[in-house]
C-alpha positions in Angstrom: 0.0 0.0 0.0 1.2 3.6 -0.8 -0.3 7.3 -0.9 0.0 9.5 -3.8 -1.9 12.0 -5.4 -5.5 11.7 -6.8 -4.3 12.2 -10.3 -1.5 10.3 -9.9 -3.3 7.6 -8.3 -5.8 7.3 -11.0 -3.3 7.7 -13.7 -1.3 4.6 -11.6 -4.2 2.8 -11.2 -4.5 2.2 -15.6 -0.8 2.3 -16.3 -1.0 -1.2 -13.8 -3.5 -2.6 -16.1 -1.2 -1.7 -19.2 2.0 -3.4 -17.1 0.3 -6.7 -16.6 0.1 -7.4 -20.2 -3.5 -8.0 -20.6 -4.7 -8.6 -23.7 -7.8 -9.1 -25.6 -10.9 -6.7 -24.9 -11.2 -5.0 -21.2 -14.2 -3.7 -20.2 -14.3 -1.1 -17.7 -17.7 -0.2 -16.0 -19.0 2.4 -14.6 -16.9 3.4 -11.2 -19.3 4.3 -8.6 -18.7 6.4 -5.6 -19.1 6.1 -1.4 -19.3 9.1 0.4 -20.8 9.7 3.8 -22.1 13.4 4.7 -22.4 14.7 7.8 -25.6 15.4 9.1 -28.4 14.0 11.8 -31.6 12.9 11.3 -33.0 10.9 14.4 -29.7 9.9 13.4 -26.2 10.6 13.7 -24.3 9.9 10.2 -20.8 10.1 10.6 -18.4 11.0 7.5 -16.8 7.7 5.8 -14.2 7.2 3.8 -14.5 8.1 0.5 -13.7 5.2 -1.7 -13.3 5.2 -5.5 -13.5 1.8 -7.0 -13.2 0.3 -10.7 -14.3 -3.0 -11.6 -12.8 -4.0 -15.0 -13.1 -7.1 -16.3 -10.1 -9.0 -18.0 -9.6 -11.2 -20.6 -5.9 -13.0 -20.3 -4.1 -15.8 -21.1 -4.1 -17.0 -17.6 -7.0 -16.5 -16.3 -10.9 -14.7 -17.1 -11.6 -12.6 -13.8 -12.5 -9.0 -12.6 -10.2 -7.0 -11.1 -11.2 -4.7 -8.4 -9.2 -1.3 -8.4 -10.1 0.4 -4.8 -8.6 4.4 -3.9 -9.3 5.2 -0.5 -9.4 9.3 0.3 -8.7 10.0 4.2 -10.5 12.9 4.0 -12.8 14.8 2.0 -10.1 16.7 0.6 -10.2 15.3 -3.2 -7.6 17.5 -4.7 -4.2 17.4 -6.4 -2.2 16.2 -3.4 -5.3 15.1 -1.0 -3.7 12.1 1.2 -5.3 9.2 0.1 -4.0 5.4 -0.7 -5.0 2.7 -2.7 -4.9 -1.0 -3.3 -5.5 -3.2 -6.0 -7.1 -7.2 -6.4 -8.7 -9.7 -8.0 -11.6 -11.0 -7.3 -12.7 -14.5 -8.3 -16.5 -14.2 -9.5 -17.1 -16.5 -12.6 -20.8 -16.7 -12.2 -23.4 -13.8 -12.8 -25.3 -14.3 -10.1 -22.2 -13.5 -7.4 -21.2 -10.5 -9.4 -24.9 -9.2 -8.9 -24.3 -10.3 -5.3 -21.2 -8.3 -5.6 -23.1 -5.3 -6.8 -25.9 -5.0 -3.8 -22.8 -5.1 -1.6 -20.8 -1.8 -3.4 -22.5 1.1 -3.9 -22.8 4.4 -1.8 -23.7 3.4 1.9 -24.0 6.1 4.7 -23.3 5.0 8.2 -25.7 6.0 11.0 -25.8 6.3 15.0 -29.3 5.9 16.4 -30.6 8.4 19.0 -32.2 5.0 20.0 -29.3 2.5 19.9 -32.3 -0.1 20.1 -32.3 0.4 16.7 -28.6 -0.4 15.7 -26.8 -3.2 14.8 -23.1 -2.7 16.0 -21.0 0.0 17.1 -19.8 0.9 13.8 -17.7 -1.7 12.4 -17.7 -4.7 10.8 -15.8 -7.6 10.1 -12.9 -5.9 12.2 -13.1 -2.9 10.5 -14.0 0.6 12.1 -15.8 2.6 9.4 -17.0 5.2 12.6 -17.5 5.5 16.1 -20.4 5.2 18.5 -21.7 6.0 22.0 -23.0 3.0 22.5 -22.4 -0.9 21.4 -25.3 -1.4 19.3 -26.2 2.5 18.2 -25.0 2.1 14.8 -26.2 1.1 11.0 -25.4 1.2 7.4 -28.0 2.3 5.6 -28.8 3.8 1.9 -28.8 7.3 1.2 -32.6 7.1 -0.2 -33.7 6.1 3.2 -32.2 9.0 5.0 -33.7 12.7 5.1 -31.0 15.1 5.0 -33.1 17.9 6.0 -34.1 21.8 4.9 -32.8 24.6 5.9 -34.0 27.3 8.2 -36.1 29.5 5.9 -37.3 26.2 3.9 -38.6 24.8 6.9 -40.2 28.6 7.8 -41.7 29.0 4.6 -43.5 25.6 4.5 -44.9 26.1 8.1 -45.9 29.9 8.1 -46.3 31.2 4.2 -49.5 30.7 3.0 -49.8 30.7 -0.9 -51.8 33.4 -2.4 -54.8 32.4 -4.2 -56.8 33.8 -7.5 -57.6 37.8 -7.0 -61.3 37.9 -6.3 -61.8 41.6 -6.9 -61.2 43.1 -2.9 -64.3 41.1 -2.0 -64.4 39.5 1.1 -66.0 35.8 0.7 -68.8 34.6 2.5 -68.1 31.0 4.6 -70.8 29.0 5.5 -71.7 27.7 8.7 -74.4 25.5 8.9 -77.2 26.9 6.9 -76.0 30.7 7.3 -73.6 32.3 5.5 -70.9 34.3 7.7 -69.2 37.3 6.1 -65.9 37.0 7.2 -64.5 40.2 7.9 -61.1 41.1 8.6 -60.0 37.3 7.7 -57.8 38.6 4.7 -55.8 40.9 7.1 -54.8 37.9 9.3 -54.3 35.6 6.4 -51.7 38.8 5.0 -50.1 39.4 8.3 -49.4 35.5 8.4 -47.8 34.9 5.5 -45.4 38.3 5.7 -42.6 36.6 7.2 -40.6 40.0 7.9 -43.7 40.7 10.3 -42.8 37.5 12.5 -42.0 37.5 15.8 -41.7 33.7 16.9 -41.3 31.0 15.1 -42.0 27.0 16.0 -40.0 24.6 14.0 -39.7 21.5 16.3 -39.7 18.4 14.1 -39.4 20.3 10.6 -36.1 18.3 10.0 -34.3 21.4 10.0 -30.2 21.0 9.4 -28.4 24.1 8.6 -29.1 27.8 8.1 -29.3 27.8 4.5 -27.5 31.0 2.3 -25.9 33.5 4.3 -28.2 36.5 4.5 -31.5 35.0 3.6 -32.8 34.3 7.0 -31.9 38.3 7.8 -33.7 39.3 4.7 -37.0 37.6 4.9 -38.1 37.2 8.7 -35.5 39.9 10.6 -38.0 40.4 14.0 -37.8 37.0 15.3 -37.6 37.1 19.0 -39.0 33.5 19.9 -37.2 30.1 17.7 -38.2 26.6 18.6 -35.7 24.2 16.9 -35.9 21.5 19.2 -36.1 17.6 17.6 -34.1 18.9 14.3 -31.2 17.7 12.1 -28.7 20.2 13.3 -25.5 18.2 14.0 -22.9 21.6 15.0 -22.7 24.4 17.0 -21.6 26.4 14.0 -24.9 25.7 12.0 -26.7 27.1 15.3 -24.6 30.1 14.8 -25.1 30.7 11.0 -28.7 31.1 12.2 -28.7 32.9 14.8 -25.9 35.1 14.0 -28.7 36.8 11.3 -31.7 37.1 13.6 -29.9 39.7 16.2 -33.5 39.9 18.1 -33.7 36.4 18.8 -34.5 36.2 23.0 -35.4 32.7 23.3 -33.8 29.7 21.8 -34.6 26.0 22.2 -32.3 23.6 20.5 -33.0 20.5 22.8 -33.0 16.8 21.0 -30.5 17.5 18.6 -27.4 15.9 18.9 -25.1 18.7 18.3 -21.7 19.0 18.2 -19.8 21.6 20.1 -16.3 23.7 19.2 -12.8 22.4 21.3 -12.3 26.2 21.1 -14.2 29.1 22.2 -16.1 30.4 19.6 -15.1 33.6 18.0 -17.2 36.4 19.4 -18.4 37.6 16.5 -21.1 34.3 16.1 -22.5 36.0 20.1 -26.4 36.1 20.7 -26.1 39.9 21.9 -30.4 39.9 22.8 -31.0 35.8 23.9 -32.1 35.6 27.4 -33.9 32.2 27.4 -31.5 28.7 25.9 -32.8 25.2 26.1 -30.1 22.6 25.3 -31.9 19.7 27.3 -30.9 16.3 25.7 -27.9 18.2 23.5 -25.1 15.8 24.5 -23.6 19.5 25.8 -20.7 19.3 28.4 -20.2 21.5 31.3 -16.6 22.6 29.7 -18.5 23.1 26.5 -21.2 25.0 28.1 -18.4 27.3 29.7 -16.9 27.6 26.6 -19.7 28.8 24.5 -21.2 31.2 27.2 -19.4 33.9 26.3 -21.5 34.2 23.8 -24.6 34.5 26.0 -23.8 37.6 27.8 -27.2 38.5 28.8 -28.6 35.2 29.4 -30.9 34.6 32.3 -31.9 31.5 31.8 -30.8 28.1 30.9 -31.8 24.6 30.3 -29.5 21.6 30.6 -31.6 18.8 30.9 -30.5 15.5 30.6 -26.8 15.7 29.2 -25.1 13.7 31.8 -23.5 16.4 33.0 -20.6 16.9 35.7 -19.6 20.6 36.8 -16.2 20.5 37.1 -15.1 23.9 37.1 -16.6 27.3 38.4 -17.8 30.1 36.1 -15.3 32.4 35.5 -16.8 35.8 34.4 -20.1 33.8 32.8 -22.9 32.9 33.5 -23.4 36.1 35.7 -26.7 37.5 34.6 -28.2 33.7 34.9 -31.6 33.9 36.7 -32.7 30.2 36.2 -30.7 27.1 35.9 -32.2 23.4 35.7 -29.8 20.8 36.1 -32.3 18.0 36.0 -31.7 14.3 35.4 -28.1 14.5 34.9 -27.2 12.0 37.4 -23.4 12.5 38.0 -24.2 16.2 39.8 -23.5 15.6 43.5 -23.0 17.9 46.4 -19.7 19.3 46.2 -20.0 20.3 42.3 -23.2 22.3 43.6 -20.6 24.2 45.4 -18.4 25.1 42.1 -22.3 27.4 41.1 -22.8 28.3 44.9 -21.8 31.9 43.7 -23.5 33.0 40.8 -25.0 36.5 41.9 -28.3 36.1 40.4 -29.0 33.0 40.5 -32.8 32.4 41.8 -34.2 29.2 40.6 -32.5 26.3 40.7 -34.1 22.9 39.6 -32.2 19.7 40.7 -34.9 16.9 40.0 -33.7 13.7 39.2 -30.1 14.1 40.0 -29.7 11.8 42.8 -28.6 13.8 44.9 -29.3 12.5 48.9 -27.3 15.4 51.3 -26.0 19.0 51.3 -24.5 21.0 54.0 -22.8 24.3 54.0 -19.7 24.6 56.1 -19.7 28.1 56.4 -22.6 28.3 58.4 -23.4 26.6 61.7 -27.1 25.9 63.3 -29.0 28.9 63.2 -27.1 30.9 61.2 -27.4 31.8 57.4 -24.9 30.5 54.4 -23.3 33.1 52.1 -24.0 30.6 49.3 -26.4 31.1 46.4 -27.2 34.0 47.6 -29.9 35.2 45.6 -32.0 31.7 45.8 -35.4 31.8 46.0 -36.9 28.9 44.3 -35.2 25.3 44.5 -36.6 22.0 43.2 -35.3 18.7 44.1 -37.9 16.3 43.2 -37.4 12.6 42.8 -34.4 12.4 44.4 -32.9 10.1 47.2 -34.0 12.7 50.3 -34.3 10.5 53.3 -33.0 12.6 55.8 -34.6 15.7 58.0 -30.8 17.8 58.1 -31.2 18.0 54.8 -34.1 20.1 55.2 -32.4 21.6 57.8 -29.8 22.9 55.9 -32.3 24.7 53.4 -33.2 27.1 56.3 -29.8 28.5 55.9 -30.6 29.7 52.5 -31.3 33.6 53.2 -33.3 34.1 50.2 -35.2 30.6 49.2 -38.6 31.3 49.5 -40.4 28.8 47.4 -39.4 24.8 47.7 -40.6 21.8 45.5 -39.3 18.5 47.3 -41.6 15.3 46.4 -41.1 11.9 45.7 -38.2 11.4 47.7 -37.8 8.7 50.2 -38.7 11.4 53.2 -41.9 12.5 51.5 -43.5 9.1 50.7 -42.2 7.7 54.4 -44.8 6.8 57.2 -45.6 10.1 58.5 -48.1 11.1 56.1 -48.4 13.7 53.6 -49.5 16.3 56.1 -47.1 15.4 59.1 -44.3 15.8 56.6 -45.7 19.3 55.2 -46.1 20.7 58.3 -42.3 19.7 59.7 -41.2 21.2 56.6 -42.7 24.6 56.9 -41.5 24.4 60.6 -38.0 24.0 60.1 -37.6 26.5 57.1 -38.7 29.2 58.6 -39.0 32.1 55.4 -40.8 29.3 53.4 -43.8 31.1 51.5 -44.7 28.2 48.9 -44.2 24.6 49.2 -44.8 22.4 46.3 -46.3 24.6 44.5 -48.5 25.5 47.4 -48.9 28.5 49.4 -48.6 28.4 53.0 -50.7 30.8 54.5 -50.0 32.3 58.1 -52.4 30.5 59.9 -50.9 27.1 58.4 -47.4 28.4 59.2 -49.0 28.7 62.8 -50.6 25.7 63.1 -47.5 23.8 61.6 -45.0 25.2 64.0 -47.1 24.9 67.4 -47.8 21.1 66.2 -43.9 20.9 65.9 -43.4 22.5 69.0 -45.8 20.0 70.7 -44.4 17.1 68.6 -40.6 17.5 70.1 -41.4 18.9 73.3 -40.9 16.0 75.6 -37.4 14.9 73.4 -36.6 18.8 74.1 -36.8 18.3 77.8 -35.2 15.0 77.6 -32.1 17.3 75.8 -32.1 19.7 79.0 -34.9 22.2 77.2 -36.5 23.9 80.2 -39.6 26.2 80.7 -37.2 28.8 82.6 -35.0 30.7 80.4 -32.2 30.8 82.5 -32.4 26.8 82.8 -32.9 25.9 78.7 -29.9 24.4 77.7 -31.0 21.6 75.4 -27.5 19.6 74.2 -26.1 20.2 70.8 -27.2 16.8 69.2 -31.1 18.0 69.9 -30.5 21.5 68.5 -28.5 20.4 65.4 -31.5 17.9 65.0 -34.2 20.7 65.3 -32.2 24.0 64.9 -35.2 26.2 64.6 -37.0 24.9 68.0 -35.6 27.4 70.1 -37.0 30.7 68.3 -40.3 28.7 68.7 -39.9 28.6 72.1 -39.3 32.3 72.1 -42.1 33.0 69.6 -45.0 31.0 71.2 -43.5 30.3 74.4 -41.7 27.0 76.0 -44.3 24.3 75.7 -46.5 23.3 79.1 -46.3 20.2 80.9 -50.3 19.8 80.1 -49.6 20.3 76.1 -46.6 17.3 76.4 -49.0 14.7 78.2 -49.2 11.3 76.3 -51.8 11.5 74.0 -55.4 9.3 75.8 -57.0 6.5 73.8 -59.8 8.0 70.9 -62.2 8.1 72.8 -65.2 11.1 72.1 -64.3 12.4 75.6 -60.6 13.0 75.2 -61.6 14.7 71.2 -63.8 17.3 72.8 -62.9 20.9 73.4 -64.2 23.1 76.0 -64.3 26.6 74.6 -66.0 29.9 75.9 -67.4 31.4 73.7 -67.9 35.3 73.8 -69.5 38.2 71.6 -67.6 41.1 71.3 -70.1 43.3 69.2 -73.4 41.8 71.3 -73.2 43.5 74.7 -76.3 41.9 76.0 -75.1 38.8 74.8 -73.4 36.2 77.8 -70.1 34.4 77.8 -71.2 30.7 77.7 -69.1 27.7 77.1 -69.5 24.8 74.9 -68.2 21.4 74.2 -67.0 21.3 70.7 -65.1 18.2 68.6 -61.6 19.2 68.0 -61.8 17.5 64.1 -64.9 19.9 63.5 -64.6 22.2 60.6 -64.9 26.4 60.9 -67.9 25.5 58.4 -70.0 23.1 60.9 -69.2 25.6 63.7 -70.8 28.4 62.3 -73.7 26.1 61.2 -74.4 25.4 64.8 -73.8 29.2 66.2 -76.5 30.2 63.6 -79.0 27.4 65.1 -78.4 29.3 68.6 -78.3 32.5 67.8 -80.6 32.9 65.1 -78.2 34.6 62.4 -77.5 33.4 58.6 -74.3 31.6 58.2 -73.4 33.9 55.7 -72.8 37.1 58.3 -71.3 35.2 61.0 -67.4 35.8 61.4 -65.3 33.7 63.8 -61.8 34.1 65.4 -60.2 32.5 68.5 -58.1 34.1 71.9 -55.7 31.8 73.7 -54.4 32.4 77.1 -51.3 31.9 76.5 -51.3 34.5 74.1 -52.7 37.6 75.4 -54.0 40.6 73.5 -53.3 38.3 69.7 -56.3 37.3 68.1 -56.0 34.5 65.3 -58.7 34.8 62.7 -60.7 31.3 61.7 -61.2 32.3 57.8 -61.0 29.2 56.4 -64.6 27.7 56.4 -62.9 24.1 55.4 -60.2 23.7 58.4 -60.9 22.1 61.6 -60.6 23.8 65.2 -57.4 21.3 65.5 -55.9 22.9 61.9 -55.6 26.6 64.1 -54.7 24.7 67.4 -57.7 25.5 69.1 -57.2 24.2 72.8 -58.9 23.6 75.9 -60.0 27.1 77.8 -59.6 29.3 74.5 -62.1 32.1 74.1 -63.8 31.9 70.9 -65.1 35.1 69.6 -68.2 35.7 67.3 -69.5 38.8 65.2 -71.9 39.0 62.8 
């Protein structure tokens, strides 16, 4: 084997046949061609070798046979000087019928790596020979060329979704449509009919699944629709970064961007800032095959990005942001599996960072050194909205930690092993809103101030006898619980201080169900009704505000509808804790024993 020239190979190639002395006729047929293109549709094709091959068939004294004349290009450079070697033999096909087998073997074949490797064959070789490389075993195929789509490019794929073709001039009339047995005039339909198929007027733009794979001729997409804000090129043929770039790099509006589901190829080097998105504020890359270095490496290209999609990439942050990244308001890290602890840490510093979603990551523990119990972390700073669902949360200090976030406000933790444990739903609700204590929505929910109330004086209760047990104390000057209790329960001291120690009475073991030991006695006052007595009453604790009021208005003669209820406790004198939520029970607002309830109307 030797390299040479494509000329000179060719012109080799013949001068071989002349040295062998054939004689007698030689027919050459036609050469055919194998050339893989790069491109991706559901697909990854990978570029072959291009392969130039002449079958001649020779007539010698020795022997009848065709000779098989094979140049192999390493590149697809095909130029005087291209690097490229060749080889040359004889194959041994007397028979028709094997050269026609011959024949549906040669020929141009494209190989392919399946988004789905379910639907490959090998990892692109065969017989010992790698013709490409795959992610995966069995993700690759060869296939024809006529049963791949190569795609459209960007305006193409605009045009046949958006441009509607104009029909036969009907002299400015506007044409009656009928519905049912009425004709409709129907005015104003031309305007929206013209106003949807002016591209320039466009402002977003859906393309997902329009096999889209490149940008098309430079300057068209600028010419025709120039006001898109709003792209959607997820579940396209793009296979580069660059192609991304050729189309953006012409719409210098575009805000949002989502490129997710195409397996794209990303630059070793920073691209050149000239190819930046100077307006794009929103990027999805979910299911991109993006890296964190890569991600680092294009984002100075995104310099007033806020937020950012990275879905499912099998990601691992192994470096902080360095100058990028900095305007980033939302980031979701979800389902990328490899993410633990400590690289959270590496984006613990991002100034304006809010929302951070973290489902699916596997992630079981966090703590932040630089703050101890009670006190508040200097990381992610400006974090008001974290997600970490479907994880492998088992543990209450995990929660704990989350109160040292001094902005998070909002918190979305389910289907984790802590939430679907024994407690119950609302056990593990009301624990959570104790011990974070800025908490204003959980799971989507928000927690209103008489259910933060209720949740922290049933937590109080809950740990009260453990909290003795620690060295917790009614007397201030004697409540010293140990450390182990308050790294446990690190916000139970400032309930003490905001509803007071808990009583002996409130800590006593709970008495069989029995009707007695449900019922509440409650006096019952009102405050607008002079003439009216204080009398007391027996009420069920599980009662709702709703069935209350239904029996007031039996007593005291006054519709439901006027009647307004609300609730004093001793132990809180002077604070008055309004019952407004006709569904709750007297238990929900920690109604006890001796409470004054209070009635208007």
């Amino acid at each position: 084997m030797s390299s040479m020239s494509f000329h000179g190979l060719i012109a080799h190639f013949f001068l071989m046949l002349k040295n062998t002395a054939l004689s007698g006729d030689s027919t050459v047929c036609p050469c055919f061609q194998v050339m893989a293109i790069m491109s991706k549709a559901a697909v990854n094709i990978w570029a072959l070798t291009f392969v130039w091959v002449e079958l001649v068939w020779v007539n010698t004294k020795q022997y009848d046979c065709w000779f098989i004349g094979v140049i192999i290009f390493n590149s697809c450079d095909f130029s005087e000087g291209s690097d490229c070697s060749w080889f040359f033999m004889c194959l041994d096909v007397q028979e028709e019928n094997e050269l026609l087998m011959l024949a549906r073997i040669f020929g141009l074949w494209l190989g392919v790596e399946w988004d789905n490797p379910a639907r490959g064959k090998h990892d692109g070789s065969h017989e010992g020979i790698v013709y490409f490389k795959c992610r995966h075993p069995t993700g690759g195929s060869f296939v024809r060329p006529n049963k791949v789509n190569f795609g459209v490019d960007f305006l193409t794929a605009v045009n046949n979704r958006y441009v509607l073709e104009d029909g036969p001039e009907e002299d400015g009339k506007e044409q009656p449509v009928t519905i049912g047995n009425k004709p409709v005039e129907t005015i104003g339909f031309d305007s929206v009919i013209k106003q949807q198929s002016q591209l320039s007027k466009l402002q977003e733009v859906s393309l997902r699944n329009c096999v889209v794979s490149c940008a098309g001729d430079k300057g068209t997409i600028a010419k025709a629709c120039p006001n898109i804000r709003r792209v959607d090129l997820s579940r396209n043929l793009l296979s580069s970064w660059d192609e991304v770039l050729n189309i953006a790099d012409q719409l210098k509006h575009l805000e949002v961007l989502n490129l997710s589901e195409n397996k794209l190829h990303f630059p070793s080097v920073s691209p050149s800032l000239a190819g930046t998105f100077p307006a794009l504020k929103v990027l999805v890359l979910n299911r991109t095959g993006i890296t964190w270095a890569e991600v680092l490496r294009c984002a100075p290209g995104w310099p007033v990005l806020e937020e950012l999609y990275l879905k499912s990439n099998d990601i691992s942050i192994s470096e902080r942001p360095a100058d990028v990244l900095q305007t980033v308001k939302l980031l979701d890290l979800s389902s990328n599996p490899l993410i633990d602890e400590n690289q959270l840490f590496l984006i613990a510093y991002l100034p304006r960072l809010e929302q951070l979603i973290l489902s699916d990551v596997g992630i079981s523990s966090i703590h932040f050194p630089d703050a101890g119990t009670g006190c508040k972390t200097a990381m992610f700073p400006s974090l008001q909205y974290l997600v970490v669902n479907d994880n492998q949360i088992s543990q209450w200090s995990f929660i704990n930690e989350l109160d040292k976030l001094q902005s998070l406000r909002a918190l979305s933790c389910v289907r984790n092993p802590l939430t679907e444990g024994g407690s119950g739903p609302q056990t593990t609700r009301q624990f959570i809103i104790a011990k974070i204590g800025q908490l204003k929505t959980l799971n989507k929910c928000e927690i209103l101030p008489e259910e933060r109330r209720g949740a922290e004086l049933d937590y109080r209760k809950a740990f009260g006898n453990e909290w003795k047990k620690a060295g917790g104390h009614q007397d201030p000057d004697k409540n010293r619980p140990n450390e182990e209790f308050l790294a446990a329960h690190p916000r139970y001291q400032s309930l003490c201080l905001k509803y007071g120690a808990p009583e002996d009475g409130e800590l006593k073991t709970r008495q069989p169900f029995l009707l007695k030991n449900q019922l509440l006695t409650l006096k019952i006052k009102y405050p607008n009704q002079v003439d009216q007595k204080v009398t007391e009453k027996q009420l069920l604790g599980s009662m709702t505000i709703q069935k209350v009021k239904g029996l007031l208005s039996r007593l005291l003669k006054v519709p439901v509808s006027e009647l307004v209820l609300s609730y004093e406790s001793p132990k809180m004198p002077g604070r008055e804790i309004e019952l407004e939520n006709d569904q709750q029970s007297l238990q929900f607002y920690s109604v006890e024993n001796g409470d004054y309830l209070l009635v208007r109307w």
